[in-house]
N, C-alpha and C positions, 0 to 999 in steps of 0.2 A: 504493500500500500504506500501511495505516494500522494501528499498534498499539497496543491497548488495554489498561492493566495495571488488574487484577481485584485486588482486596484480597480472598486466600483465609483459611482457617482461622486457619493461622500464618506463610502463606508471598504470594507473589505470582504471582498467574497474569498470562500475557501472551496476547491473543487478538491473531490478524493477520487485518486485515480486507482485502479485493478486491472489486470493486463485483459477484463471481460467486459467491464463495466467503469462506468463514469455517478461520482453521484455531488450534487449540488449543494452546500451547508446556506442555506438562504437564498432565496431569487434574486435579493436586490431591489433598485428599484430599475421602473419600466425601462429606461433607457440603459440599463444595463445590461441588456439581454444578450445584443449587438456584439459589446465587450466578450462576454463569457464564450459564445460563440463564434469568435474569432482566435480566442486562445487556444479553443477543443480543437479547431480544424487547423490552425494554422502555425500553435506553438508545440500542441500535439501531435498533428497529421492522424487526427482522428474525427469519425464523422459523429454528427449530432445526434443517429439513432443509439452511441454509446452510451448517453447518457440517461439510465434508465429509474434516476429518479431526482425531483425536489425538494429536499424538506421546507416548513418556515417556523422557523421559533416562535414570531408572534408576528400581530396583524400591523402592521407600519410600514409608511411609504417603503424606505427602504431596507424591508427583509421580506416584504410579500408583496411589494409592488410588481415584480417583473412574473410572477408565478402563472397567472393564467397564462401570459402569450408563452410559457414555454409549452404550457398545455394545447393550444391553438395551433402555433406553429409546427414544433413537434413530437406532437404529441406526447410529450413527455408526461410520466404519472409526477402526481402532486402530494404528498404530507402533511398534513396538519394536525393538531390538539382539536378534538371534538368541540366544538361550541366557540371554536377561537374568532371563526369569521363571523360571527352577529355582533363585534366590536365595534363596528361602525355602521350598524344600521340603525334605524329608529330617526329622531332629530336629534337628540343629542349626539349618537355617532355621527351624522350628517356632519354637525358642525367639529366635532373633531377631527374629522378627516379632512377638512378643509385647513383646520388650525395646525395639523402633522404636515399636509402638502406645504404650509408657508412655512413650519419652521425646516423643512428639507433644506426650502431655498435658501435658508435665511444662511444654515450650515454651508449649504454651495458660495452663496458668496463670500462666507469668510474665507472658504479655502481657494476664491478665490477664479471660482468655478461660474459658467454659466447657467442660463434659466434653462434647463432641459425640461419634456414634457414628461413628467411623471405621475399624470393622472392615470388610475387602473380602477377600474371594479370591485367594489367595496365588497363583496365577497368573494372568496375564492376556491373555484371549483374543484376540490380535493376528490384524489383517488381513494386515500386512506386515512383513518382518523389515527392519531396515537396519543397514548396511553403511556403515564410515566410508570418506572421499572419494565420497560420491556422493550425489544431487539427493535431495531428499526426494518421493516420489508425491505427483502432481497438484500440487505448489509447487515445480516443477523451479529456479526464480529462490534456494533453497533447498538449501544443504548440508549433508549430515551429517556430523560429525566427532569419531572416537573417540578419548575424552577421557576415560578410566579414572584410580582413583589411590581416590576416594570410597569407589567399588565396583568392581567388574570389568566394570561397564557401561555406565559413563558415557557422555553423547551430549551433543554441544555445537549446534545448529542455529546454521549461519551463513549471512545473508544479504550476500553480497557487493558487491551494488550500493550498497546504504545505510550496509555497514560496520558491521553490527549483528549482535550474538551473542548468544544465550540459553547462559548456561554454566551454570544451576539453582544447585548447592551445588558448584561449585568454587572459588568464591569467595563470603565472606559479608564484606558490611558493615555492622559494627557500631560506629555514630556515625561517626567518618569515617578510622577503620581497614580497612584490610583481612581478615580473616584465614582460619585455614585450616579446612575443614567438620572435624568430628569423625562417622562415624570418619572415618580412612585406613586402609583397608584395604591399599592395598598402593603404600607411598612412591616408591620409583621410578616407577611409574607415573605416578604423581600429579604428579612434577617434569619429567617427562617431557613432561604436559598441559600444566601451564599454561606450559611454553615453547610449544607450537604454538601460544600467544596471543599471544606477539612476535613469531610468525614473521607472523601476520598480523594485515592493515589492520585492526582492529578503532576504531572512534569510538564507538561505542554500546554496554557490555556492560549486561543483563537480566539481575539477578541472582533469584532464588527469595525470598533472603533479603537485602533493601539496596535493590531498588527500579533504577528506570534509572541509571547510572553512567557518568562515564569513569575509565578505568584505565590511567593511562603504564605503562611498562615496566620505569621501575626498582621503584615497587610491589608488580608481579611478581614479581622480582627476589629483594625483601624476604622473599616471603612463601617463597618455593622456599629459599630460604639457614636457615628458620625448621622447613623438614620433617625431623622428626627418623626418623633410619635404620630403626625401628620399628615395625610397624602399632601404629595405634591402633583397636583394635574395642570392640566392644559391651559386654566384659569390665571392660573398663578406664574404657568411663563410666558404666557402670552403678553399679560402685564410686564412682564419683565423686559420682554421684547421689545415692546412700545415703548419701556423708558428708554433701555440701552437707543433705541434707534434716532428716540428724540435726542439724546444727551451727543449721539454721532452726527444729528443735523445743523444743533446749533452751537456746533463747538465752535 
């Protein structure tokens, strides 16, 4: 087994490769598809029907943005946490999923990056539902493990043998801190997660946001001792965003 990290939108894709099989650790977002698909044919020399699955950690522009058009395109099978895709349905997901698409860009332009179109379909059409403590379809070497706290959906994929875990935005590293995703939808939960990452062997975590890492324990530690008893949602950084953006206009 070999993995490859993708330099996505604003984020980092991890492809795992098998000398039979290709499998995907988050879609990305929409315009990321293009990327991913260019590496498989062209840094691989291998074709897109390798690619015989997508997981997504959870519902956000960019980890389940690009997932249906892999479905559409080629027909690739899709993965999800049962119940994860009614995150943005109703009016209140309406309006969140408009407030995720603007803070996407908000991250694009810090890094400095363009307004790509990364509008997708608030649901997504999954092949299979998963279920934490259990193998992932067709990469049974592959466990899922629910690791909520971000959203109510979180999914951590650990591979045991190598000791390696894609945890997407449970942990972001920025320069060579740790710290904690925004939101937190719901804080216990979330303290709750990142201790199932002491309780296991982890030597390799795959972050979304920070690239391949190691992460000791007291790290951890820090960052749980740092979760304040309060969700932090969409509300509260949206506000935030409107100051930073005014405080950027009339400086």
């Amino acid at each position: 087994m070999k993995i490859h990290r993708i330099k996505g939108y604003i984020q980092s894709l991890y492809l795992v490769e098998y000398h039979d099989k290709l499998m995907l650790l988050d879609s990305g977002c929409r315009c990321d598809v293009k990327a991913v698909q260019n590496y498989i044919e062209n840094d691989l020399s291998r074709k897109m029907s390798d690619l015989k699955l997508v997981l997504v950690s959870h519902i956000h522009p960019d980890h389940a943005g690009g997932a249906n058009s892999y479905k559409s395109k080629f027909n690739t099978p899709i993965a999800i946490k049962e119940g994860a895709d009614i995150w943005y349905l109703g009016w209140d997901g309406l309006k969140n999923y408009f407030i995720d698409i603007l803070l996407t860009w908000y991250v694009a332009k810090k890094m400095k990056k363009g307004i790509n179109n990364i509008f997708f379909k608030r649901r997504v059409d999954s092949n299979f539902f998963l279920k934490g403590n259990s193998p992932v379809p067709g990469f049974e070497d592959w466990e899922v493990i629910y690791t909520p706290g971000h959203t109510d959906s979180d999914l951590t994929f650990y591979h045991k043998e190598s000791g390696t875990a894609y945890i997407a935005d449970n942990l972001i590293k920025l320069r060579n801190n740790f710290i904690i995703p925004h939101p937190v939808s719901f804080p216990e939960d979330y303290k709750t997660s990142l201790k199932k990452y002491i309780d296991l062997d982890i030597k390799e975590y795959l972050l979304a946001h920070g690239g391949k890492t190691e992460i000791d324990d007291s790290s951890i530690e820090e960052v749980i001792c740092k979760v304040k008893p309060n969700p932090i949602n969409n509300k509260h950084i949206l506000k935030q965003l409107v100051k930073n953006l005014r405080k950027h206009r009339f400086k």
